[in-house]
RODREN-209080 format. One record per residue (C-alpha): residue number from 1; residue in one letter; x, y, z. Coordinates in pm, whole numbers. Layout:
BEGIN
   k r     px     py     pz
 NUM A      X      Y      Z
...
END
This chain:
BEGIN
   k r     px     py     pz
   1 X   3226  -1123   -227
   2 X   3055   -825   -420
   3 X   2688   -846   -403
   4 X   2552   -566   -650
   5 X   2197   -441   -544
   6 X   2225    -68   -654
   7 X   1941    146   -688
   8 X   1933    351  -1042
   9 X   1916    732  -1001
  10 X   1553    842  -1024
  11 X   1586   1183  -1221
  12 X   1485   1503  -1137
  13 X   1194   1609  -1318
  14 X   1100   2009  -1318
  15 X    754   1949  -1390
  16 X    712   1723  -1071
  17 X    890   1949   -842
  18 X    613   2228  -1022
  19 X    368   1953   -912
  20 X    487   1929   -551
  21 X    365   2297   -491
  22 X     93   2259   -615
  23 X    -31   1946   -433
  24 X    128   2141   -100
  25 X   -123   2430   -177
  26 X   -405   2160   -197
  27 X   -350   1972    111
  28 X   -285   2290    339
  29 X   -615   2388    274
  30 X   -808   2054    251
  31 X   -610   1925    537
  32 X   -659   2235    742
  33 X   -809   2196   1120
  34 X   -687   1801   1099
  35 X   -560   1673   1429
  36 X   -227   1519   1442
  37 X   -371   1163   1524
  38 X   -618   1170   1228
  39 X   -340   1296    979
  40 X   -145    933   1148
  41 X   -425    728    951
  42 X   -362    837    626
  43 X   -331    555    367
  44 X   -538    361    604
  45 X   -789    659    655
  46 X  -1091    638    455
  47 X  -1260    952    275
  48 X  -1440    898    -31
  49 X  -1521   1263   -119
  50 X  -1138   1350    -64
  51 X  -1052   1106   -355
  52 X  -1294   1202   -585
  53 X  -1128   1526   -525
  54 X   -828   1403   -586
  55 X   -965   1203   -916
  56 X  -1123   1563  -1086
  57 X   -733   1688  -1038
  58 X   -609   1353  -1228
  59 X   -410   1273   -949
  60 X   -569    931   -986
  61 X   -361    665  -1220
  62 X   -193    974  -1312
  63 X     51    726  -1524
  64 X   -214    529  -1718
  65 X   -333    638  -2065
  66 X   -563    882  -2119
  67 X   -765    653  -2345
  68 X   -779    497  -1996
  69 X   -861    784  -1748
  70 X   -496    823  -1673
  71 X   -297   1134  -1757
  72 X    -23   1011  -1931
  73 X    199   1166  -1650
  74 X    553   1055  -1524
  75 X    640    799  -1246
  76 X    844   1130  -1150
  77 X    495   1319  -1078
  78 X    316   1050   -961
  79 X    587    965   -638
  80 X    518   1362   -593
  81 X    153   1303   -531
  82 X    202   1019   -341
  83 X    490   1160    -39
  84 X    345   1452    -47
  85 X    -34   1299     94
  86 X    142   1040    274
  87 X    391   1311    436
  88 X    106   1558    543
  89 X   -120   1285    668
  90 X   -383   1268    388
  91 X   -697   1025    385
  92 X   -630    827     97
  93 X   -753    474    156
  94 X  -1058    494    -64
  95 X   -819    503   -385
  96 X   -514    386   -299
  97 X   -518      1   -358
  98 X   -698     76   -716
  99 X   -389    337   -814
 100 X    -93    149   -709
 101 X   -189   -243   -780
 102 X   -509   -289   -892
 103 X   -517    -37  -1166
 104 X   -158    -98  -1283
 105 X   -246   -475  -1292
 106 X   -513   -458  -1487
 107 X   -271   -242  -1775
 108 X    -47   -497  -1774
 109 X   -280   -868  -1775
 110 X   -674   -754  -1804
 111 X   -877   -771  -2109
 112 X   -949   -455  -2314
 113 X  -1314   -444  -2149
 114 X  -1175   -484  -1816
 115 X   -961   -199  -1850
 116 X  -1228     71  -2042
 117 X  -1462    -60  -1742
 118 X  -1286    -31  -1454
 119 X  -1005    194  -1496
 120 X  -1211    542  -1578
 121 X  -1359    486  -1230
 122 X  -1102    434  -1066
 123 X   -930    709  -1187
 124 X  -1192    922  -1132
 125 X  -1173    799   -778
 126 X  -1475    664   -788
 127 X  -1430    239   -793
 128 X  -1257    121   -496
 129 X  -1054   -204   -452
 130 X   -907   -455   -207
 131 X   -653   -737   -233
 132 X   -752  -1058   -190
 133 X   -428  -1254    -81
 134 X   -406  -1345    302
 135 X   -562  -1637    424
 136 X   -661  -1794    755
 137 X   -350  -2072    900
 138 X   -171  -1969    549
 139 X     32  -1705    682
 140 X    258  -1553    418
 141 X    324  -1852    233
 142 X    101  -1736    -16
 143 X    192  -2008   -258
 144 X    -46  -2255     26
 145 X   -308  -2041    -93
 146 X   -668  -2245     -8
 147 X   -915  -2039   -185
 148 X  -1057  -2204   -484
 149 X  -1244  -2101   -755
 150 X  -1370  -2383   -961
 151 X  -1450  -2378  -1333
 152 X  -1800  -2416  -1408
 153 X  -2034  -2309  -1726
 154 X  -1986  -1926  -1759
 155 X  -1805  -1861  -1488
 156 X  -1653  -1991  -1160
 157 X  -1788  -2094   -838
 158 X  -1606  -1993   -576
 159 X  -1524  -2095   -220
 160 X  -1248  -1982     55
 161 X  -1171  -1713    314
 162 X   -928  -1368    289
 163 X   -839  -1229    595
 164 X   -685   -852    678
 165 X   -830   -774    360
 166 X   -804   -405    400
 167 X  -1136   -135    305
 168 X  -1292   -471    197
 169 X  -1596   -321    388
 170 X  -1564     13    150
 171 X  -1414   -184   -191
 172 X  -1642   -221   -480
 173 X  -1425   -517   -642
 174 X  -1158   -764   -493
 175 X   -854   -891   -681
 176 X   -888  -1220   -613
 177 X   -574  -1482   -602
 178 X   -730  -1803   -593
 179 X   -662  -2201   -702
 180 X   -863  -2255  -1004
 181 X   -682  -2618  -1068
 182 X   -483  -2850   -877
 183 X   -414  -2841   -451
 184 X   -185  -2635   -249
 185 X     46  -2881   -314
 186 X    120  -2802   -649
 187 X    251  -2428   -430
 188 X    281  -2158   -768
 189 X     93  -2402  -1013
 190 X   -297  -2323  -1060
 191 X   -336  -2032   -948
 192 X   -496  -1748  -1138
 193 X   -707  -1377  -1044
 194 X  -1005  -1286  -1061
 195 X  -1157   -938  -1020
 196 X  -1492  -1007   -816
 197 X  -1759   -749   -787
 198 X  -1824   -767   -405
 199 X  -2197   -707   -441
 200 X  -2250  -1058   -559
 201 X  -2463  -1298   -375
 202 X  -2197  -1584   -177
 203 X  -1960  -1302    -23
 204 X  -1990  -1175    348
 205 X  -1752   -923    475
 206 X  -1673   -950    860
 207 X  -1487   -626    983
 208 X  -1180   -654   1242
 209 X  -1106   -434   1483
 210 X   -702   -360   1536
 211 X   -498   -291   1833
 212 X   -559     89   1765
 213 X   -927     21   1755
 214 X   -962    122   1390
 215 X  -1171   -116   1133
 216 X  -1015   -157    817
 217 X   -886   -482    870
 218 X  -1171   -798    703
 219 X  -1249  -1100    701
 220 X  -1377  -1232    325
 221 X  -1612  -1530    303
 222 X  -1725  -1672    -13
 223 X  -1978  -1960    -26
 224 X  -2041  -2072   -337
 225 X  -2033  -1746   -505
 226 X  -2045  -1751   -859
 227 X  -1834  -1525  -1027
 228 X  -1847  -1502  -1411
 229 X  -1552  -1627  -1633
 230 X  -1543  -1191  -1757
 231 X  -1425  -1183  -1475
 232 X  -1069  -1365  -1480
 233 X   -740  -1159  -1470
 234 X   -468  -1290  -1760
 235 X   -464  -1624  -1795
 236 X   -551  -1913  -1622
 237 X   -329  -2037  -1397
 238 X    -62  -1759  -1443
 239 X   -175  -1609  -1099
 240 X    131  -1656   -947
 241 X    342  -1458  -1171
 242 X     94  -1189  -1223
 243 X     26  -1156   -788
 244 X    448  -1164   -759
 245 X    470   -852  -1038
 246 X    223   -679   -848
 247 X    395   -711   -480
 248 X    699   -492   -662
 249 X    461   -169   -630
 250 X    277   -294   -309
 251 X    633   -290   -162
 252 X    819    -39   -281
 253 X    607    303   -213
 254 X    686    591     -2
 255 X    428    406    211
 256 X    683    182    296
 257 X    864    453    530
 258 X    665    700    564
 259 X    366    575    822
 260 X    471    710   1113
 261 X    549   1032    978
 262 X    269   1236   1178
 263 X    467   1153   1519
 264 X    766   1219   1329
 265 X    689   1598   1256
 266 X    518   1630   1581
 267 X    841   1494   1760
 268 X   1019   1737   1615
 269 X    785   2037   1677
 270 X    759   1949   2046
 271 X   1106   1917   2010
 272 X   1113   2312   1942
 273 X   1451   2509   1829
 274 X   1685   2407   2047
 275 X   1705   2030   2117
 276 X   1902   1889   2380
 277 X   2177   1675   2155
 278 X   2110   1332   2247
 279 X   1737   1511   2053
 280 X   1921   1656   1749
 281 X   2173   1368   1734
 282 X   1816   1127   1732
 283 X   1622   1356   1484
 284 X   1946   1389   1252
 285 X   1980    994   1249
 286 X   1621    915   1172
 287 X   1651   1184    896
 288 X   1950   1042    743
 289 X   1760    686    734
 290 X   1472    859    576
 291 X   1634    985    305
 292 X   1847    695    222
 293 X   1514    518    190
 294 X   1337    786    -39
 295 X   1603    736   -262
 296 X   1617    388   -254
 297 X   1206    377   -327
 298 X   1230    649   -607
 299 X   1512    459   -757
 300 X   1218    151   -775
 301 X    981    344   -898
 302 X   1240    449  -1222
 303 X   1297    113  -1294
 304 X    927     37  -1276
 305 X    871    274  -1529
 306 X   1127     89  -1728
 307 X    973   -227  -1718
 308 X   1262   -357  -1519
 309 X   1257   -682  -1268
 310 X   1242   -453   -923
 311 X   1133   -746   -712
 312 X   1431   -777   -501
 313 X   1463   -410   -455
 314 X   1125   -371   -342
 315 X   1190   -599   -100
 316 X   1458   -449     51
 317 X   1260   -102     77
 318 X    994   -288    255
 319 X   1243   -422    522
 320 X   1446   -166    632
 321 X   1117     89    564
 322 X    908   -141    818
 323 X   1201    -73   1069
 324 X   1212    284   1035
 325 X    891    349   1090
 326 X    875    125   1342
 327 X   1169    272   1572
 328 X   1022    601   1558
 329 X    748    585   1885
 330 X   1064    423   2086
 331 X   1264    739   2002
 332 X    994   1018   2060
 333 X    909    794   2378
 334 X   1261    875   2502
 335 X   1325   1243   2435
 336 X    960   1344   2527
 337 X    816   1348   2861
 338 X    419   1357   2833
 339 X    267   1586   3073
 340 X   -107   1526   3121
 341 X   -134   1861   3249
 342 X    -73   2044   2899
 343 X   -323   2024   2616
 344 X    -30   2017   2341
 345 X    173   1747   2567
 346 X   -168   1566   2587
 347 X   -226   1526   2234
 348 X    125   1405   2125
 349 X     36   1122   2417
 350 X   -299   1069   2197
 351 X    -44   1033   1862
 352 X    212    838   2014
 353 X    -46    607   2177
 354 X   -185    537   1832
 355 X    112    534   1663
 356 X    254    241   1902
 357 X    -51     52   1876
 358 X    -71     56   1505
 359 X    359    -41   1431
 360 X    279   -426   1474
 361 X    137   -455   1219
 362 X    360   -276    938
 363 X    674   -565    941
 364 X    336   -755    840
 365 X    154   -579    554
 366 X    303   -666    203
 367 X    483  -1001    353
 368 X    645  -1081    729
 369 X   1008   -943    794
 370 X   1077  -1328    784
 371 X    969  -1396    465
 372 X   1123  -1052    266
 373 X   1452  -1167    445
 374 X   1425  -1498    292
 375 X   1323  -1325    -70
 376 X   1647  -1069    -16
 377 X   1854  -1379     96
 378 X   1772  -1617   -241
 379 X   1783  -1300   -441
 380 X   2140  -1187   -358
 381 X   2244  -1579   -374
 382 X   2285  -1628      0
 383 X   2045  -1948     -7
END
């Protein structure tokens, strides 16, 4: 049997290889002074001023039009921007749901004044978003989704709770999937989005603390909070499609691999120039695996930019992205012995502590390994 899942070859574009120095120069100086367990936040490490930085350079929705506050820039330079913060350990939390789902959703399904609203902000780094999918008992059957907005005169009223809705506590606006007809019977059948300013009276956001002791996880309560119709994404009742286009660029980023990347370059430091070989044979391995995987997510990201069907592919880059980054604190936990006694020992314990604590949770984000394995296993005809 052949099975044919090949990844096209994501060009090589001068100008975003111009682009990479440049964003290197930025971050070396911005980042400068940042201990190795802060740079280990990154996408989940909040710092508004740092995005509106990042927003005056256009390095915000740097795809979208410019009638849009986008720069009309490649995919090619926009994947530069993105490793390159996620590889040096940037805080980019505040903008990051707006610039690779949010923003890109709203191009493809929002109304013409949803998209000269919104999108200038958050391009600007200045509107921040969160994704309203998880639910309490649902799990990641999204299709059982609970939620429910219900039509009424100008608007809906809405009732349900989201849960590890991440930077809901910082997030100006929530895409919303919700039921707006039927019962979660009807699974992928009335179901629609709705882009709800979080301000509104109804909505209480209850932070959760994680295993690392960080608070970006939420809980989302609504209760009978009205939410006018404006505000509805597409079309009524085409949520389903609309939510399943944009889990091909939730799942598909450098993101995807590139988490644990502080203890990764920290490993290898500690590591120094001459590694035992059981250390270089280690290092060489997890290299190997992170390449194949770059390539594999740029290769998405080209046929994103062709309008292609990358659903499947994304899928697979989530997988075998969530195990990467989650074998890398078992491997540094073997090759390095954590002295106490030594202040640059001492903080590697600090990073891999964190690091450990936080790995649960990324074969969760973006869909369980159990449910991408059942996506890859329909999608290559196994089931």
């Amino acid at each position: 049997m052949t099975i044919d899942v090949a990844y096209p070859l994501a060009p090589v574009s001068a100008a975003a290889e111009a682009l990479r120095a440049e964003v290197r120069a930025f971050l070396a100086e911005e980042l400068a002074g940042m201990p190795p367990v802060e740079r280990a936040k990154s996408w989940t490490g909040f710092d508004a001023d740092f995005s509106r930085k990042l927003g005056q350079r256009g390095w915000i929705g740097m795809t979208w039009p410019r009638a849009y506050g986008g720069q009309d820039r490649s995919n090619a330079e926009r994947y530069v921007v993105i490793e390159e913060m996620l590889a040096a350990g940037a805080p980019v939390a505040a903008h990051w749901i707006a610039d690779r789902q949010s923003g890109p959703l709203l191009l493809r399904y929002g109304s013409e004044a949803q998209k000269r609203e919104h999108l200038p902000k958050m391009a600007a780094g200045e509107c921040f978003t969160c994704i309203g999918m998880s639910e309490p008992d649902v799990g990641s059957d999204l299709a059982a989704v609970r939620t429910r907005a219900e039509p009424v005169e100008g608007g809906f009223r809405v009732n349900g709770t989201k849960l590890w809705t991440s930077s809901a506590h910082h997030a100006h606006f929530m895409l919303l999937f919700c039921r707006t007809s039927g019962s979660p019977a009807d699974r992928h059948k009335g179901t629609s989005q709705l882009l709800v300013d979080l301000s509104l009276p109804g909505i209480e956001i209850r932070p959760i603390t994680d295993l690392a002791g960080e608070l970006h996880f939420n809980e989302v309560v609504f209760e009978d909070a009205f939410v006018p119709a404006e505000a509805l994404v597409g079309t009524e009742g085409n949520g389903w499609e609309q939510v399943m286009s944009e889990l091909a660029y939730e799942r598909s980023g450098p993101e995807r691999f590139l988490s644990s990347m502080a203890l990764l370059n920290e490993m290898v430091r500690m590591l120094g120039e001459s590694p035992s070989d059981a250390a270089a044979v280690a290092v060489g391995r997890l290299v190997a695996h992170l390449t194949t995987l770059r390539y594999m997510s740029r290769g998405v990201a080209t046929m994103l930019e062709r309008k292609e069907d990358a659903g499947l592919h994304a899928t697979i880059v989530k997988d075998l992205g969530a195990m990467f980054e989650q074998e890398i604190p078992s491997i540094a936990r073997a090759l390095i012995e954590i002295d106490p006694s030594v202040p640059a020992s001492r903080e590697f314990g600090r990073l891999l502590a964190f690091t450990n604590a936080s790995i649960p949770a990324y074969s969760l984000r973006g869909g369980t390994r159990e449910i991408l394995r059942g996506i890859i296993a329909r999608g290559l005809g196994l089931r």
